[in-house]
N, C-alpha and C positions, 0 to 999 in steps of 0.2 A: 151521194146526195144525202146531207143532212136531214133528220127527220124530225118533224116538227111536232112538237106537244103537244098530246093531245089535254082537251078540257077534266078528263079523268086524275090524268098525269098530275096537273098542277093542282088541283082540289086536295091530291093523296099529297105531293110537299105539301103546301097548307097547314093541311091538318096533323101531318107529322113535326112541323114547325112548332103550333099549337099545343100539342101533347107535352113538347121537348120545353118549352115556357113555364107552361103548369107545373110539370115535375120539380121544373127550377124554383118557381113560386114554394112546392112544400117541404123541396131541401131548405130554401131560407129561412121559412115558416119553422122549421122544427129546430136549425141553426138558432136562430133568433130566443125560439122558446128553450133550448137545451143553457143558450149564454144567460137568458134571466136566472133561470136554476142557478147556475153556478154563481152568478151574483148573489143573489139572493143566500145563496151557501158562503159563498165569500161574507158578504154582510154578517149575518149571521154570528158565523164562528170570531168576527173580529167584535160584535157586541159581546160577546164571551168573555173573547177574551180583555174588553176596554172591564167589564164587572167586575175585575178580580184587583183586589187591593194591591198584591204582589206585582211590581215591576215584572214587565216579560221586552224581552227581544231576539234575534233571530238574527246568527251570525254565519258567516262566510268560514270557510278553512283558513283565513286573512285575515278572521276577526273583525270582519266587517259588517255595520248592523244595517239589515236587510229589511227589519221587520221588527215593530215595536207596538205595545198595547198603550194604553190611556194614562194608567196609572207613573210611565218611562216618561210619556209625555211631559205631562204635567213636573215634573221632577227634574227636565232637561227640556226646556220649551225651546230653547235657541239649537238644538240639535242640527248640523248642518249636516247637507246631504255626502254621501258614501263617507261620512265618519267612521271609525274604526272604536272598540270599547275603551280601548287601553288610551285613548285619547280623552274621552268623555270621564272616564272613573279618576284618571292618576294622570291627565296631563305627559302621558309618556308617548316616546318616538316606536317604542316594541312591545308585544305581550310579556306579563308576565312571567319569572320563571315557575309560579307554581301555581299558572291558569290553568282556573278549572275548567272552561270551553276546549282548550285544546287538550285535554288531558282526557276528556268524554271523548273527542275526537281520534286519538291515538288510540286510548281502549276498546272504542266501539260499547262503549258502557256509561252509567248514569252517572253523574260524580256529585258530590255533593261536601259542603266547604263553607266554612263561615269566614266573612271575612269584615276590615273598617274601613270605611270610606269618610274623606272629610267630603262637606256639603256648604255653602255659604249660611246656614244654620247651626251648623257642626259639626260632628263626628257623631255616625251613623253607621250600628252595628249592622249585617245583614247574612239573613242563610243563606245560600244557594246552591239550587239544582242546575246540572246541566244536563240534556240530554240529545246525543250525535241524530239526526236527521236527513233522510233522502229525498229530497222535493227534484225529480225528476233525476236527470242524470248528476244532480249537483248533491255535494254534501254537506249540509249547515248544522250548526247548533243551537237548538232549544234551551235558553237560560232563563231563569225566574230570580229574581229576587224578593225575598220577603226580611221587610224590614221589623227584627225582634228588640231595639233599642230598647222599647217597653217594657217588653217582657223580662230582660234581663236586671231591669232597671228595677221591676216588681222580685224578681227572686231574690236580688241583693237588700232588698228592705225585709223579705224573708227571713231570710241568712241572716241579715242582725238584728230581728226580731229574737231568732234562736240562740245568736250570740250575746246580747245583752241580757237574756234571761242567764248563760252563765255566769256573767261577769257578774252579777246580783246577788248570786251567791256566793262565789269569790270575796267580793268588794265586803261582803257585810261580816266577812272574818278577818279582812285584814284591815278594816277600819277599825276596830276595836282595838288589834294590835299595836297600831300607831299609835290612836289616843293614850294610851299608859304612857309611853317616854313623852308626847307630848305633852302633858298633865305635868310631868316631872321640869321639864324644862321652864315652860309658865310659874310655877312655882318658883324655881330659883332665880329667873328673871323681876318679877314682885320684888323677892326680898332683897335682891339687888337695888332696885330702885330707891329701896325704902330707907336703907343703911346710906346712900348716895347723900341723901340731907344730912349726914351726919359729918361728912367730909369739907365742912365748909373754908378750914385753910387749905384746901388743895384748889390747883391750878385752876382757874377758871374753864381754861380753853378745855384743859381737862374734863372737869364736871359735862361741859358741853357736849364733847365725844361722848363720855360717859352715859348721859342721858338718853343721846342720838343713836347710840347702840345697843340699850335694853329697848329704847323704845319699838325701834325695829324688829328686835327678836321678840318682842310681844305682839306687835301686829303681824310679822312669820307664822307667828304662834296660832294668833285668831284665824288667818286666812286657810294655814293646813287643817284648823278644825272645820272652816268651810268647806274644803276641800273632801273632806270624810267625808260629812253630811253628806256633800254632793254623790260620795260613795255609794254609801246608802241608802241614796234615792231610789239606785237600781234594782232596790230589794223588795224596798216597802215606801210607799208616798211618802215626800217630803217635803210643805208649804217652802216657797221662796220668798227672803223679805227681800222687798223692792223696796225704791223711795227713789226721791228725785237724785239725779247725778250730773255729774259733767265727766263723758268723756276722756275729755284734756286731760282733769286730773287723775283719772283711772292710769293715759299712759304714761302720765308724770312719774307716776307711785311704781309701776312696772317697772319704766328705767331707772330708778334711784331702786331696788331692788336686782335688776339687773348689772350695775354701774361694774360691780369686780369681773363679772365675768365677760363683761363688753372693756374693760382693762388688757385681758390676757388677752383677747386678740386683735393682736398691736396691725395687723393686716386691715381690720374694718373699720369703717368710719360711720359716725351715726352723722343723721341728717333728719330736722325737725321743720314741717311748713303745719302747725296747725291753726285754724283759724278760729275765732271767736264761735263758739256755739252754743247753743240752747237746752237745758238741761233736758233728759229726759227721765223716764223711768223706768230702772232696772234693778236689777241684783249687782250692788258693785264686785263684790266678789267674784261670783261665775264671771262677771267681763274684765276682770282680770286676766281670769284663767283663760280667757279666752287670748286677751295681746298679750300676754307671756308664752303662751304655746305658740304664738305667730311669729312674733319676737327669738323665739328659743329657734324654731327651724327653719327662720331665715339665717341667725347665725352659725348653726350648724351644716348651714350649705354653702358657705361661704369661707369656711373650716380651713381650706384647703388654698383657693382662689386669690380670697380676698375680697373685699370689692366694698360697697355700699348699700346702708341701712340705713332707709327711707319711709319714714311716717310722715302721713298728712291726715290733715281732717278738714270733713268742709260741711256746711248745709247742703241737703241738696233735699230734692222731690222726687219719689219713683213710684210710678202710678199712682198718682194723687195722693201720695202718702207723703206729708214732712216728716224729715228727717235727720239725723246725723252720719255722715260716711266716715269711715276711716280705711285708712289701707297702708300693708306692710309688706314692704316691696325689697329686694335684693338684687342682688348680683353673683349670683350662685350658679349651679349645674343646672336649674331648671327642670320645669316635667316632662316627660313625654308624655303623649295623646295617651297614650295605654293607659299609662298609669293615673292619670287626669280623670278617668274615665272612673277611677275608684278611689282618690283619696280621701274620701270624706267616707268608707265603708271601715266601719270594726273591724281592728287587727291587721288592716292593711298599714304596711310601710316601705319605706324605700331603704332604707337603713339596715346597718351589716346585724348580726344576731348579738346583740348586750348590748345596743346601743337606741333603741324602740322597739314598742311593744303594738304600735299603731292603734291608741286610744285617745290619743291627744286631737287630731282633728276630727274622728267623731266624736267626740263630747263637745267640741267649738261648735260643730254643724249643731246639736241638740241643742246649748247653749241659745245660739243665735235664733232658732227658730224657734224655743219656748219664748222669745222675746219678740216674734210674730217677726222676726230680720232676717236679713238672706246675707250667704257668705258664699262672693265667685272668688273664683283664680283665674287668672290670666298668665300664661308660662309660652316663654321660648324656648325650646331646648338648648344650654349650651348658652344664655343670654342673661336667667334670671327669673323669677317667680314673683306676682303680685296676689295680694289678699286682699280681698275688701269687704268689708263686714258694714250693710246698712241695719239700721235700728231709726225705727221709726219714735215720734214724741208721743203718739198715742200708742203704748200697746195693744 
């Protein structure tokens, strides 16, 4: 016979019900409050890490990014989900072979590696750290990028800060040198001319060459002594006369100065679109020296190839500023990014040893921006090289 509950009985379930509730209430209660902590710590440490100027992300043994701060964000906003790095940095199907993520991962060590990233603003230097991590049973890697474009960009104005103070003392002994034969030259050119009126039964067409050829080596003459000056500017100031010009005829004077040596290479073709423009105000001389240096190594890169030599000029406006463009464009070897990155630096050059000294496009770059102008390059590698030098009508 079944025995029936008594009122004790069920009062004592009840209240053991009751107890078994409440417990449950302050496991949740203290579940609840342990999960805000850890929020709250989560939070936290990703405000940390969103404060830090350096890219950070958080990858897989796959290379997978798991985990990214503010600054990655902002730098890769379309970031689609379980992307991989090697897809985001280089557009590639596999990692690198000399990733520094897997290479902290293999050693179980910190690695650190500078590397160049192109970006839809450029190419962008950057250092980075990586370091191997164990977030539970899984093993990821800690990478930072800190973007030093700047910084390098500041050492290199250093660097030829220090390098132009040698050339200043260089420059101011070997212009002296030059000026003597130069002085001599000028000299025999004069009296050339001057005996020339005395020749009046020789051949017309004659006298003409005649003419067209001291005159030449007389303006050679003035522009290498502009050339000195410009030497020893490096040493000690030196006023530049400016006055109004016309482009045009600056690259007029270039090519008819260049015309023999655009002869011998029966390979390249010249090509002129320039258009009507507005005089401005500069040093005709320095912007000579500036489209003869541009002129001289497009056709130097083109040595070998062949190809085409392409000048234009146009008006145009760049940040409210009128102006005059010009650009000298090829069909050459082209630059690589690397070296893009430093052409316009003293002493740099791409050329074999007795063939540049790498001074001619920093002193274009100096040139153009004593004249308050800017000079880009635009290069394909393997396609060709463009220059284009603005100069404003107002310096």
């Amino acid at each position: 016979m079944r025995k029936i509950a008594s009122l004790e009985d069920l009062v004592g379930i009840g209240h053991g019900k009751l107890g078994h509730y409440q417990e449950l209430q302050m496991n949740l209660r203290r579940l609840e409050k342990t999960n805000n902590e850890l929020q709250e710590s989560r939070a936290e440490i990703q405000t940390i890490l969103d404060g830090l100027t350096d890219m950070m992300l958080v990858l897989t043994e796959e290379m997978k990014i798991v985990r990214t701060n503010k600054a990655f964000a902002e730098r890769f906003p379309d970031l689609a989900e379980d992307s991989h790095c090697f897809e985001v940095f280089y557009g590639g199907t596999a990692p690198c072979d000399d990733c520094p993520a897997l290479t902290a991962l293999s050693g179980d060590s910190t690695v650190k590696a500078r590397r160049l990233h192109e970006h839809s603003d450029g190419f962008r230097h950057y250092d980075i750290i990586a370091t191997p991590l164990i977030l539970g049973s899984a093993r990821t890697v800690q990478v930072f990028y800190r973007d030093v474009t700047s910084d390098m960009q500041l050492q290199a104005k250093y660097n030829q800060a220090e390098k132009m103070a040698t050339v200043g003392v260089l420059a101011a002994g070997v212009a002296h040198e030059i000026n003597n034969p130069l002085a001599v030259i000028q000299g025999f050119a004069e009296g050339l001319q001057r005996r020339v009126k005395l020749l009046e039964e020789a051949d017309s067409e004659l006298l003409d060459d005649f003419n067209e050829y001291t005159a030449t080596i007389l303006s050679e003459c003035s522009r290498c002594r502009d050339i000195v000056r410009n030497l020893l500017s490096f040493s000690r100031p030196v006023a530049a006369r400016r006055s109004s010009l016309d482009i045009n005829h600056c690259i007029r004077d270039t090519l008819f100065i260049l015309k023999h040596h655009l002869k011998e290479q029966t390979k390249i073709t010249l090509e002129l679109n320039l258009d009507r423009l507005q005089p401005i105000h500069g040093d005709e001389s320095q912007l000579k020296q500036v489209i003869i240096n541009l002129c001289t190594n497009a056709i130097d890169a083109m040595q070998e190839s062949g190809g085409r030599l392409f000048i234009s000029s146009r008006m145009t406006t760049r940040e409210q500023r009128k102006g005059v463009e010009f650009t000298v464009s090829d069909e050459g070897c082209g630059i690589s990014p690397e070296d893009g990155e430093k052409l316009f630096e003293p002493f740099f050059t791409t050329k074999t040893v007795g063939e540049g000294v790498g001074i001619g496009l920093s002193t274009c770059y100096s040139i153009v921006a004593s004249h308050n102008g800017e000079i880009t390059v635009a290069s394909t590698p393997g396609k060709g090289a463009a220059f284009t030098v603005f100069l404003p009508e107002e310096p």
